[in-house]
Every structure is written in C-alpha cells, then in structure tokens.
N, C-alpha and C positions, 0 to 999 in steps of 0.2 A: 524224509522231511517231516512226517507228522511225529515223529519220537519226539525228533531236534522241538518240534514249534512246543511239544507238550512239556519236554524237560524247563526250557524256556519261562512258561510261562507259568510252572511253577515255582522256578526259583522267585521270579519277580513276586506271585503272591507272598510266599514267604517272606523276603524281605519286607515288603510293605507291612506286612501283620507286623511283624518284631520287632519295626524300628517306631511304630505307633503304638505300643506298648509301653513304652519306656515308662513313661509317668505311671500308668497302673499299676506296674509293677512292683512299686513302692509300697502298696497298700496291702493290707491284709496277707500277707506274704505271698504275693503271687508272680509266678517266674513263667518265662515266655519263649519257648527253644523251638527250634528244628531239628529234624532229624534226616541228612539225606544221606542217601545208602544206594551200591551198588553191590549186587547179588550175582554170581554165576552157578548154576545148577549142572553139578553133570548125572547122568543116569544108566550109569554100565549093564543096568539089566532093571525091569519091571520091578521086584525087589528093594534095591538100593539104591538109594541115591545120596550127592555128595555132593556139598556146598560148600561156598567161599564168597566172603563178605566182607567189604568195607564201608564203614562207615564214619560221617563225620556230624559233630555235634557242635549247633550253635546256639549262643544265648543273645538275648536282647540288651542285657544289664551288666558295664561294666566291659573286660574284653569279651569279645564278640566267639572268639572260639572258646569250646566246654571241653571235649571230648571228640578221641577217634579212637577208631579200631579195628584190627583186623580176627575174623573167626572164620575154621573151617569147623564143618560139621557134617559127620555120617548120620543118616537116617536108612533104618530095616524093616518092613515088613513083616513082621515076626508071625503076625497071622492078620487075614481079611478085617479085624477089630484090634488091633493091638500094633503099635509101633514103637520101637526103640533107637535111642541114639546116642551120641555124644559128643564132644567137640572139645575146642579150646578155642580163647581171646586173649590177645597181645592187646592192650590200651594202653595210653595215654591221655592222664586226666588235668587240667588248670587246676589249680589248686590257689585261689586267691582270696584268702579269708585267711584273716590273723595275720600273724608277724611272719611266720614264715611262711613263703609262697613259693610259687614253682610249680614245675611238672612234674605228676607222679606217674608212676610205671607199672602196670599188675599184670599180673598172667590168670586166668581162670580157666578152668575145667570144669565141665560140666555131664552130666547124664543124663537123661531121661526115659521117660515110658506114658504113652499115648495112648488111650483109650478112643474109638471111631466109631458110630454109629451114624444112620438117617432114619429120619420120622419126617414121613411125610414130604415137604420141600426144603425141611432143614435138616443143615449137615452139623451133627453136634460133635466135638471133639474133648476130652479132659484131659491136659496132661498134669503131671506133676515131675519136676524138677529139682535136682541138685545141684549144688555150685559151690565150690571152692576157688576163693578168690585171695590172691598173694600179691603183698605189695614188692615190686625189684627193689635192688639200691638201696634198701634200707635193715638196717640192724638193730635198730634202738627202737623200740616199740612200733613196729610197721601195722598199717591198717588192714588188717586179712577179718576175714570176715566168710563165714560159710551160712548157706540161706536152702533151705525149703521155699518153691514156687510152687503153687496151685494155679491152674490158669483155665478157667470154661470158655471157650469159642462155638460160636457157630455162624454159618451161613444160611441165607436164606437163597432158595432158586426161583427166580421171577420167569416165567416163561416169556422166551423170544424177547430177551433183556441180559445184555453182555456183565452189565456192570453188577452183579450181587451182593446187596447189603453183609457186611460184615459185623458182627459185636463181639466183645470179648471183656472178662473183668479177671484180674490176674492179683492172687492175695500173694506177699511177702513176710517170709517166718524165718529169722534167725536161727541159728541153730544150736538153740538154747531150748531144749524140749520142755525144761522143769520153767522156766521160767512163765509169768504172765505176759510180758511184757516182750515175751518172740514177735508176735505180730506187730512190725513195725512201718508199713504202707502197703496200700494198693492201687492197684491202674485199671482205667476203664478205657476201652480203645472204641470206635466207629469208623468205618472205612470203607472202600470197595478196592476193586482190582479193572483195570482197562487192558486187555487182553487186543497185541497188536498179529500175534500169529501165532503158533503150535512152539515157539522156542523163544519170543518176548512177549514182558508187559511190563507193566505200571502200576504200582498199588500203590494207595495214598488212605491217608486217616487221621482222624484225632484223636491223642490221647490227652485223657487225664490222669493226673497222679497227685497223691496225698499221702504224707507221710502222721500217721495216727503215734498217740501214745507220749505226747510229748508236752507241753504245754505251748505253743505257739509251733504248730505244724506250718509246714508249707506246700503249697499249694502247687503242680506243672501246668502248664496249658501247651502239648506240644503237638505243632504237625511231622508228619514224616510222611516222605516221598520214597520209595524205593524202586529200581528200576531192574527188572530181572529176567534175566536170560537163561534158557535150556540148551545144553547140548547133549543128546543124545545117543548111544550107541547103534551104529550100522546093522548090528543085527537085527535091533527094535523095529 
C-alpha cells in the first residue's frame, strides 16, 4: 500500500508541475517533461548484474507524449574500483517540429567503464560512455548520431537517514573529436532514493539540461520518478 500511495502521489505532482508550466514554457526556450520509468534488476552472482528498463517520456507543450523506451543492460565488477557494461535501447521518439512529423524509431548501443571510489561519507563515481545511435525505417539521410558521455556522481551518507542526497552533472560530446563544436549539452541531476526493502525502491530527482553551442539553446526542466526492483539469486 505505501508503494501504491507513493507512485500515486507522484504522478499527481507531476502532472500539476507540467500542466502549470504551459505558459513559461514559451519564454526563453524553456521545456518542462517527466520522466517515469520502471527498472527490474537481476543479480546472478555478487559480480554481475542485469537490468531492464522501461520508460516513458512526457512533455508539457503541445502533444503530451515525447519519448519511450525499452533498455536492457549488463553491468561487471571488473575490480573493487572499476565497472564495465553495455546494453542496448529500442525508442520511440515524436517527432513534431517542421512539415514532416511522426514517430521515429532508433536502436542504440552503448558501452561503458566506471570508475568507484569513497572519501569520507561520499561515494564518488566517474563514468564515461559510448553510444551509438541508429535511426530504423529510414534510407534517405537518417538521424544517427554517435556521442562520448562524461558523467561525475556522487552520494553523500547522512547517518541514520534512509534517503541520501544525490548530485550528478553529465557533459555530452559528439563524436566528432576534431571538431570545436563536439560539446554540444550538458545535465545537472539532484535527487535521492526511498528504499522500501532489500529488492524495491523509488528514486526520484531533478534534472537540468542545456543544450550549449548554438545561438538560442534550450533549456529541460525535468522530473523523473523511477521505481525499482531486485531479484536476486538463491545462492546469494
């Protein structure tokens, strides 16, 4: 019951943020979405683990759905300071800007390598990521596009306090190395996590996002709710 009243009662904030948004959103180019997402984790051994993720994306302006997607993703251990992974995402994007409009279709493949340490009561993390991203269905100049992610995280541990502050700021690089003009946004997230037992929780946070480089950039203002679940192996 207290999932059910939490899911609840954040959909409701949500909608009220994004549907009071409208008119701001007009100004200074600034966009106003949600992000809710549903995570299952599994964990065949201390080691490895294995994820799978859906999500759906909404906007305030215009039609109301952005964006869904489905990702599964392996993550390894490789040593006590070092994690590696990879994955892939099936999306579906709105696409309603200009004369032609519709749904677009991409597949992405991804990599990465995670850097782990703590200092103190914070848990600091680096990763860096690749992405390759393909548009389906399409022949005649498709939107593909391959990107370098840099992203610092950390947590802070508050003693005998469930919920720990979360920060993160994450750069986006085209994968255009010569060029100046790679670095083309970045996100700033704040957030915590509500921990309901040893196999669910509830994260929640804000992000920002800005696209640099451009001459009238714009602006995200997004929440995102995600609700996630562990299943673990019998052995464990």
């Amino acid at each position: 019951m207290k999932i059910r009243f939490y899911l609840i009662l954040c959909v409701l904030i949500c909608t009220h943020v994004l549907s009071a948004q409208d008119e701001l959103a007009i100004i200074d180019n600034q966009r106003f979405e949600s992000w809710n997402a549903l995570q299952i984790q599994y964990a065949p051994t201390e080691k490895l683990n294995l994820g799978l993720e859906a999500q759906l994306r909404l906007k305030s302006l215009g039609d109301t759905y952005k964006k869904s997607f489905f990702e599964v993703q392996a993550q390894y251990d490789l040593q006590p300071f070092l994690d590696v992974g990879a994955g892939y995402r099936n999306s579906d994007r709105l696409d309603d800007v200009g004369k032609k409009q519709g749904h677009e279709k991409y597949d992405r493949f991804f990599g990465f390598a995670q850097l782990k340490t703590k200092f103190n009561r914070f848990d600091l993390r680096f990763r860096v990521l690749h992405q390759i991203k393909t548009q389906r269905l399409v022949t005649t100049e498709p939107k593909d596009n391959s990107r370098w992610r840099y992203k610092l995280s950390t947590r802070y541990n508050i003693p005998s306090w469930e919920m720990d502050p979360r920060l993160s700021v994450e750069f986006f690089m085209l994968d255009e190395v010569y060029s100046t003009e790679a670095f083309d946004k970045f996100r700033l997230s704040l957030g915590s996590k509500k921990r309901f037992s040893s196999t669910s929780a509830i994260s929640f946070k804000y992000l920002f996002e800005k696209e640099v480089g451009i001459s009238q950039p714009t602006s995200y203002h997004i929440l995102s709710i995600r609700y996630e679940y562990i299943f673990k192996s019998k052995d464990r």
